[in-house]
Every structure is written in structure tokens, then in C-alpha cells.
C-alpha positions as a Markdown table, in Angstrom:
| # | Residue | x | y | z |
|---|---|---|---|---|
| 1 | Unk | 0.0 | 0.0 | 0.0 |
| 2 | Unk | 2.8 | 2.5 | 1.0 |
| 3 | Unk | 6.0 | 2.9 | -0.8 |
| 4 | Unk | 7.8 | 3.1 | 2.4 |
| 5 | Unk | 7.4 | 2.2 | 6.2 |
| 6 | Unk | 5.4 | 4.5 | 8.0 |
| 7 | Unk | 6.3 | 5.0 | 11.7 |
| 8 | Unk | 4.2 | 6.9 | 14.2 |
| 9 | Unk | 5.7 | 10.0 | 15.4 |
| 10 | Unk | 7.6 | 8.9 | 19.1 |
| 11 | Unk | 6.5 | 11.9 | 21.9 |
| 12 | Unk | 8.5 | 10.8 | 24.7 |
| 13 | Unk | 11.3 | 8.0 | 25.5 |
| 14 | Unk | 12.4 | 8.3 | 29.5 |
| 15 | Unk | 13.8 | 5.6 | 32.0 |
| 16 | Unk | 16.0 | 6.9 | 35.4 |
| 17 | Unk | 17.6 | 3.8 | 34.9 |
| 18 | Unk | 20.2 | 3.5 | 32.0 |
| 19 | Unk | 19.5 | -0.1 | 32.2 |
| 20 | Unk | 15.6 | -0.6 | 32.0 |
| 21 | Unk | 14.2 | -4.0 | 33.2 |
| 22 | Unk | 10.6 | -3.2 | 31.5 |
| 23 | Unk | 9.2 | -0.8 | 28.5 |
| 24 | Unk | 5.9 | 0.8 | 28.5 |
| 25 | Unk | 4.0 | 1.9 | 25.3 |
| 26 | Unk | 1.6 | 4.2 | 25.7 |
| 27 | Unk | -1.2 | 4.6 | 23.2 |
| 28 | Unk | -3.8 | 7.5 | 23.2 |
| 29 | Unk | -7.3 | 7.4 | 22.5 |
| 30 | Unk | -10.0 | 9.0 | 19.9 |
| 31 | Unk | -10.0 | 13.2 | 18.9 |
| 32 | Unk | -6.5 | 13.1 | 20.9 |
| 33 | Unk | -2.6 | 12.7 | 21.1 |
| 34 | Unk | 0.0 | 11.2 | 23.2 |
| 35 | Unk | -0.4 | 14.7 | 25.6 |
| 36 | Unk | -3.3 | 12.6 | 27.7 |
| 37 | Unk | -0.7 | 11.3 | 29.2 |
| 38 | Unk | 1.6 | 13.9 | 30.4 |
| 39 | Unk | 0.1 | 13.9 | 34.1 |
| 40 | Unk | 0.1 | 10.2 | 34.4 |
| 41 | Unk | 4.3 | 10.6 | 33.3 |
| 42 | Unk | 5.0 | 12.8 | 35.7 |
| 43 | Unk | 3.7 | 10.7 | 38.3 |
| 44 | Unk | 5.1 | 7.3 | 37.6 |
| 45 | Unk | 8.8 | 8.6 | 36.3 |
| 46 | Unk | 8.9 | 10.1 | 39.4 |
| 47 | Unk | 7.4 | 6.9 | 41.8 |
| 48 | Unk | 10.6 | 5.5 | 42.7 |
| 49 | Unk | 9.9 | 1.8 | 42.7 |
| 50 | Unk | 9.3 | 2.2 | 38.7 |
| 51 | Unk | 13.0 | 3.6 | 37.7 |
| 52 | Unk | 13.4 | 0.7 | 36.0 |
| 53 | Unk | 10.7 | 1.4 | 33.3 |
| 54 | Unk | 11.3 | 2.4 | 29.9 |
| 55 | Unk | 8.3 | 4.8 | 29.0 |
| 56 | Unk | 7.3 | 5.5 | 25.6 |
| 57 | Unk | 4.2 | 7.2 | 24.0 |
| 58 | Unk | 3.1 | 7.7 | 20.4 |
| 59 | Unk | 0.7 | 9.8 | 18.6 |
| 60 | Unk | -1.7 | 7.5 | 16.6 |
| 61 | Unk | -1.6 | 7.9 | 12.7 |
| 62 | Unk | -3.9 | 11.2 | 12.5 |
| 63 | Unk | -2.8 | 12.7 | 15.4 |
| 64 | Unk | -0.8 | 15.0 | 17.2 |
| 65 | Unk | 2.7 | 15.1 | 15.1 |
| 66 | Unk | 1.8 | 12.0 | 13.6 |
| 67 | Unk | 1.7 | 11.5 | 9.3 |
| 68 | Unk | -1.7 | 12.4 | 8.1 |
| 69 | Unk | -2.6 | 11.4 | 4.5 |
| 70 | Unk | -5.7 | 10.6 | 2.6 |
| 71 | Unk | -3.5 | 7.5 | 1.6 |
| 72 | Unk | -4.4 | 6.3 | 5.1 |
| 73 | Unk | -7.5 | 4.3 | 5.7 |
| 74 | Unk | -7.2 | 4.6 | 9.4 |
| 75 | Unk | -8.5 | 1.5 | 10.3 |
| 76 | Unk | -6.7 | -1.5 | 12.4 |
| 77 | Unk | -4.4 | -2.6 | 9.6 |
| 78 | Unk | -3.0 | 1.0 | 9.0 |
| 79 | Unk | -3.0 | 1.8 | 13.1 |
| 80 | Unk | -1.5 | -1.4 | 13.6 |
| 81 | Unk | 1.7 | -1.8 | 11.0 |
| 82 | Unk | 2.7 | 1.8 | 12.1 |
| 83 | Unk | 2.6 | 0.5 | 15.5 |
| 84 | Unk | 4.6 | -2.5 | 15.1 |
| 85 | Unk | 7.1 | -0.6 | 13.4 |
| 86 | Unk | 7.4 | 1.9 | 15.3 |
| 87 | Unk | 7.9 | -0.7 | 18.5 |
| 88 | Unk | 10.5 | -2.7 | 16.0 |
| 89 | Unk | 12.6 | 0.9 | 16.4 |
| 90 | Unk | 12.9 | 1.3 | 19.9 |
| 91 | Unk | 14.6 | -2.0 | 19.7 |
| 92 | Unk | 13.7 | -3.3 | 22.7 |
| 93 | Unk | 15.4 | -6.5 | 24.6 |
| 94 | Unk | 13.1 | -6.6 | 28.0 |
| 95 | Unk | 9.4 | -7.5 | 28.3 |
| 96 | Unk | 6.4 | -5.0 | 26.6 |
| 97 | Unk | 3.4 | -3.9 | 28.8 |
| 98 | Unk | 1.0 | -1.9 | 26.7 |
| 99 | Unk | -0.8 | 0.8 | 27.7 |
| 100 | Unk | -4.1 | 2.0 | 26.3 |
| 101 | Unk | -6.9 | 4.7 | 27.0 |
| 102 | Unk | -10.2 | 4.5 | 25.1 |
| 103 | Unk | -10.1 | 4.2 | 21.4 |
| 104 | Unk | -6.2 | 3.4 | 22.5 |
| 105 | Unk | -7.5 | 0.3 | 24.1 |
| 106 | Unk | -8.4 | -1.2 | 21.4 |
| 107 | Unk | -5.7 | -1.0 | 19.1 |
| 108 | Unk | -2.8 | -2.1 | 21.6 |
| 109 | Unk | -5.7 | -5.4 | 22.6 |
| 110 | Unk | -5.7 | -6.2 | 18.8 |
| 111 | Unk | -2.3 | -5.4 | 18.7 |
| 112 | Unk | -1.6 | -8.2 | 21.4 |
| 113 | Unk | -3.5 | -10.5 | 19.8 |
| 114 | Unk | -1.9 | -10.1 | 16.5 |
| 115 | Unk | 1.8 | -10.0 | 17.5 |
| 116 | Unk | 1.0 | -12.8 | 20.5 |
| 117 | Unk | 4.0 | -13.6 | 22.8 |
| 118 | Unk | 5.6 | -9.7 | 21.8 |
| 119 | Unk | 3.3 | -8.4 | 24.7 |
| 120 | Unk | 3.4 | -9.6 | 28.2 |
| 121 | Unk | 0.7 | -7.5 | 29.5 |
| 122 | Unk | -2.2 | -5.4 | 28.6 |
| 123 | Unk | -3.3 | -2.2 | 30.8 |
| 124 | Unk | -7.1 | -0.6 | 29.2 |
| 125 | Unk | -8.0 | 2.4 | 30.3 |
| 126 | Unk | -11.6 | 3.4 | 30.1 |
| 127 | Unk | -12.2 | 0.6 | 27.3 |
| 128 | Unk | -15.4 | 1.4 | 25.7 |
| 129 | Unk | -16.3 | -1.6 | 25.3 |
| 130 | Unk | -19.8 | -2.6 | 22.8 |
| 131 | Unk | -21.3 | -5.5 | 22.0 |
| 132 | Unk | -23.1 | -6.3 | 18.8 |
| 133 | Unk | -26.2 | -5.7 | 20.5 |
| 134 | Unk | -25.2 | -2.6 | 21.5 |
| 135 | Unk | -24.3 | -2.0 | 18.1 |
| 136 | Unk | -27.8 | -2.4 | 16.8 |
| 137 | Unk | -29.6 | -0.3 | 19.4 |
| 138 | Unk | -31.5 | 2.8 | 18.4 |
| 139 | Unk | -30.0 | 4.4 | 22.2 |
| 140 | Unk | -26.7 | 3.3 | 21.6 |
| 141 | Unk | -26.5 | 5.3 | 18.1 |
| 142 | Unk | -28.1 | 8.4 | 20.2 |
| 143 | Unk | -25.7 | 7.9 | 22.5 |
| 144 | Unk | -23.0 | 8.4 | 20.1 |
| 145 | Unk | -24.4 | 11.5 | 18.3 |
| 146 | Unk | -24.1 | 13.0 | 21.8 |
| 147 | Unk | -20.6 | 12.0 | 22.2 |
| 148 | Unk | -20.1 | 13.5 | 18.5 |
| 149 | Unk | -21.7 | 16.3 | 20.0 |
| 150 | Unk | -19.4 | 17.1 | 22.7 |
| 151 | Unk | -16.6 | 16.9 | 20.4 |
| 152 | Unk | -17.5 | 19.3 | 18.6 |
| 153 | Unk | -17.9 | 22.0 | 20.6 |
| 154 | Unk | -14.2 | 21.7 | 21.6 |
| 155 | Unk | -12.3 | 20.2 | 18.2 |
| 156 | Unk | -15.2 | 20.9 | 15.6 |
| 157 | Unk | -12.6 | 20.4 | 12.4 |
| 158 | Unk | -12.0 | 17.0 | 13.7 |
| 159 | Unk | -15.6 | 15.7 | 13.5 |
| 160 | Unk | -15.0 | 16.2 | 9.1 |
| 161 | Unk | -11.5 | 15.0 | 9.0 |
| 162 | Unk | -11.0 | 11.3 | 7.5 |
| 163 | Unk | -9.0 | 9.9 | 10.5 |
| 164 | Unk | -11.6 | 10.9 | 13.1 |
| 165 | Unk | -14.6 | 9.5 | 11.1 |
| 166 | Unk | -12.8 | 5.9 | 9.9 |
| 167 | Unk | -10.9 | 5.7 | 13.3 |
| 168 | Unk | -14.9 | 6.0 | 15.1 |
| 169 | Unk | -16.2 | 3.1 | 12.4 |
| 170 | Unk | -13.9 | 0.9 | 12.1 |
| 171 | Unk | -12.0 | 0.4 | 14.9 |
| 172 | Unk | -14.3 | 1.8 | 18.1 |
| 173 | Unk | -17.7 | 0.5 | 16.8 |
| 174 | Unk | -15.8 | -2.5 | 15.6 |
| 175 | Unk | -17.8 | -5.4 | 15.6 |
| 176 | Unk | -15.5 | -7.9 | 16.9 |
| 177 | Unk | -14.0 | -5.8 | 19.7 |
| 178 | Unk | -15.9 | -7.7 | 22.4 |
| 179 | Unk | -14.9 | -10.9 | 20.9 |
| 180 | Unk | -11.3 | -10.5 | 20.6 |
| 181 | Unk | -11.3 | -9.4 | 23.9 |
| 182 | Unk | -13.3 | -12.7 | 25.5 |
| 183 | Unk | -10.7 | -14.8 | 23.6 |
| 184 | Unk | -7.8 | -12.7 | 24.7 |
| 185 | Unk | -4.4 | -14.5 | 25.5 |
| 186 | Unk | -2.3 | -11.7 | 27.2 |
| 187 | Unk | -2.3 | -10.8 | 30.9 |
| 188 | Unk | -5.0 | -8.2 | 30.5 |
| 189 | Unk | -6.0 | -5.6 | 33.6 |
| 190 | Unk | -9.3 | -2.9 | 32.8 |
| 191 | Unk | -9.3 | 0.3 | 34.5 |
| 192 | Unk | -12.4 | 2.1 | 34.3 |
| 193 | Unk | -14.4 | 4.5 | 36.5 |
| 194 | Unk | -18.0 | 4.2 | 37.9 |
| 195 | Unk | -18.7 | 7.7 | 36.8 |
| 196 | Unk | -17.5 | 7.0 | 32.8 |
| 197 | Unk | -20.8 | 7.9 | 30.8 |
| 198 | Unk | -18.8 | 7.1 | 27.4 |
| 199 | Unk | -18.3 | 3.2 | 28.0 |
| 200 | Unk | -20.8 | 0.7 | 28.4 |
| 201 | Unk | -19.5 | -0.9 | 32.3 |
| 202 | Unk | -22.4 | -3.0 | 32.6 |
| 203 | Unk | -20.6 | -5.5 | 29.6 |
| 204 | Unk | -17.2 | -5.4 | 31.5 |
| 205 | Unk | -18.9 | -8.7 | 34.5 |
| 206 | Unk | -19.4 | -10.4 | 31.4 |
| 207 | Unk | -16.1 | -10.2 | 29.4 |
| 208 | Unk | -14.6 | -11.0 | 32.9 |
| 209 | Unk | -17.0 | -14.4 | 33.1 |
| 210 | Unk | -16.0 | -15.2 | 29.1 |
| 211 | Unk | -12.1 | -14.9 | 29.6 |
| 212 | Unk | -11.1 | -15.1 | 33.8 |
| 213 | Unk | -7.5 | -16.4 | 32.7 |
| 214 | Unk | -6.7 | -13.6 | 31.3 |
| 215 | Unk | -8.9 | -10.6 | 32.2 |
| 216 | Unk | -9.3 | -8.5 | 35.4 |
| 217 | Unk | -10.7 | -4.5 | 36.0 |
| 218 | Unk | -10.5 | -2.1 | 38.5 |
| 219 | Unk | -13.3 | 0.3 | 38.9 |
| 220 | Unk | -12.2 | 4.2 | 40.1 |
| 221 | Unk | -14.4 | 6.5 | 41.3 |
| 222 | Unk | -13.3 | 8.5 | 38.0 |
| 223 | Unk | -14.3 | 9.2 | 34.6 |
| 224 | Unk | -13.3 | 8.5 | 31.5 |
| 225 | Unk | -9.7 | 10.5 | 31.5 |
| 226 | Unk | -6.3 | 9.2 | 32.3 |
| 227 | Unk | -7.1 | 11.1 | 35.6 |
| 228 | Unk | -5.2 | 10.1 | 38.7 |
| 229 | Unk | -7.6 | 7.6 | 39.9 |
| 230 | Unk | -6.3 | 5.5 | 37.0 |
| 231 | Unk | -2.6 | 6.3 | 36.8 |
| 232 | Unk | -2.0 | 5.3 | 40.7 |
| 233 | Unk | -3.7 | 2.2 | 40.0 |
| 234 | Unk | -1.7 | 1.8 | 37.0 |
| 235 | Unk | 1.5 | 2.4 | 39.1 |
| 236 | Unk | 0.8 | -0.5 | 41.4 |
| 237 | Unk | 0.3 | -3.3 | 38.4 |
| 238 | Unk | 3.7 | -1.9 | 37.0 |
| 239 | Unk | 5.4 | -2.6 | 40.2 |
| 240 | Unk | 4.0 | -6.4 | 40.3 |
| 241 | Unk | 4.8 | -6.5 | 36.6 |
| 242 | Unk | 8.5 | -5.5 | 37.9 |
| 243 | Unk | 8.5 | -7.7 | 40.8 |
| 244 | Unk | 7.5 | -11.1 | 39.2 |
């Protein structure tokens, strides 16, 4: 499809160690970049238990300094060779824990799924996660003009641009989201708050039921931002990731 590699554009690349025993990939979610996270950074490169972690963010293909092109269909395949490349640079020799937040979630779960034993563990951040059924509900749809809605009145250009639009179809209201994540083979922790009106919580009992192996949440009293309800909870699951 593309004459060359494309790479996503890397944000940030830290460790206090010069010898890191773990890398972290952080991936940002829908109408956003890799900035969601600055906070969250801040707080865990300066937890001292984690100086061993390698933390990296990207902006997604569409976003932030990443390439934008009407080439780009912005869908998994296009999200997901950028990605892979773009982890294939860092060149990386200790174990992967990838880090998503909404839209972001998805992409690192199919990610994992695709590239198997490269990811030792998955950490999803407000996961809006739909069923099919939900997919097919007159409410659900409403409930997605109103989060169109809300987007607007902050980024209005983004609601016409190709990458917003595709990114929304094809990878958030995916179809086979839910399943990919009941048959999930990575380590896999969900983080998502009660008070999170853009995810649908009430499917996250039963995609714990499908796949117990592999799948476990947290619920915050938060939203749906990489607020600090989420990032201390994060901190703790990097420190048994470090310590096992």
C-alpha cells in the first residue's frame, strides 16, 4: 500500500535507569494525542519503585505530530503496521506492557492479539467496550451523536477530518471488539471508573465471566480521563509486573 514504512511519530522516550528491566508503550485514545498522558508521566517517572521502566508514548496515525494522508484508511491494519514498526525501532530486549486509553485500548488489545507472545501484559484504560447488541440499538446510536456532539464543541474540524470518522467506524464501533477481547491471550487488567458515561461498564462482569484467565478491571471513582484515579492504580500493576 505504502512505498515506504510509516512509523508513528515517538513523543516521549524516559527511563532513570540506564538499564531498563521493563518498557511501556503508551497509546492515546480517539480526537486526541499522546499529551493525555503527560500527568500520568509525571507521576510514575517520578514513583521510585518504577525507575526501571522504559516509558514511551506515540501519537496514533492522524494525530498529534503523527503522518496524516488521505493515503491512510485509518482503520486496524494501518494503526496497527505503524505501530509495530514503530515498537521494532525502539529496539527493545526486556518484556512490553501496553498501555491503552479508550479508542487506544483497542488498538494495543488487537495489537496483542496479533503479534501474541511480543506483549506480556495489557493495561485498558476506560475501554469502551460494545457489544453487537449494542451495536444495533437505536439508544446506543443516540448515545454516540451525543458523544459526536461534545466533540464538537471543543475540536469541531475533527468531526470532518478522515481519520476521526474511519478511526470511530472501524475500529471503536468494531464489531469484533468484544470478541477479541473474550478470547484474549495476554495478561489483561481494565481500568475504568464508575462515573464513565462514554463506556458501556455493565458489559465489562461479562467479558470477565468469558475470559477469567486472562482478564481482570478495576473500577475508580473516575471518569473517562487518564485522571489520577487511573494512573495510581496503573503504578501499582507496573510494580507487580517489575517484581515477578
Amino acid at each position: 500500500m505504502y512505498s515506504e514504512k510509516v512509523y508513528l511519530k515517538k513523543t516521549h522516550d524516559f527511563c532513570l535507569n540506564k538499564e531498563p528491566r521493563l518498557a511501556v508503550v503508551l497509546i492515546h485514545g480517539i480526537a486526541s494525542d499522546s499529551t493525555v498522558f503527560d500527568n500520568a508521566l509525571k507521576y510514575l517517572e517520578r514513583t521510585r519503585s518504577l525507575k526501571d521502566i522504559r516509558f514511551v508514548t506515540f501519537d496514533l496515525l492522524g494525530s498529534g505530530k503523527s503522518p496524516k494522508s488521505d493515503e491512510f484508511n485509518y482503520d486496524y491494519k494501518d494503526q496497527l503496521e505503524a505501530l509495530h514498526n514503530s515498537i521494532e525501532k525502539l529496539n527493545l530486549n526486556v518484556p512490553l506492557v501496553l498501555v491503552g486509553h479508550s479508542l487506544g485500548t483497542f488498538i494495543v488489545t488487537k495489537y496483542a492479539d496479533t503479534y501474541k507472545k511480543s506483549v506480556d501484559k495489557l493495561i485498558l484504560i476506560s475501554p469502551p467496550v460494545y457489544t453487537p447488541k449494542d451495536l444495533d440499538d437505536p439508544a446506543f446510536e443516540a448515545g454516540m451523536k451525543v458523544f459526536k456532539d461534545a466533540v464538537a464543541l471543543k475540536k469541531r474540524k475533527i468531526l470532518k477530518e478522515k481519520s476521526f470518522n474511519n478511526s470511530m467506524e472501524k475500529i471503536v464501533l468494531n464489531r469484533n471488539n468484544y470478541k477479541t477481547l473474550a478470547e484474549l491471550k495476554t495478561p489483561t487488567v481494565l481500568i475504568y471508573g464508575k462515573m464513565d458515561q462514554l463506556i458501556s461498564s455493565y458489559n465489562i462482569p461479562g467479558l470477565l465471566k468469558a475470559n477469567p484467565k486472562y482478564l481482570s478491571a478495576i473500577k475508580t471513582e473516575g471518569r473517562h480521563g487518564v485522571s489520577h484515579d487511573k494512573y495510581t492504580e496503573m503504578a501499582g500493576i507496573l510494580e507487580e509486573v517489575l517484581n515477578a
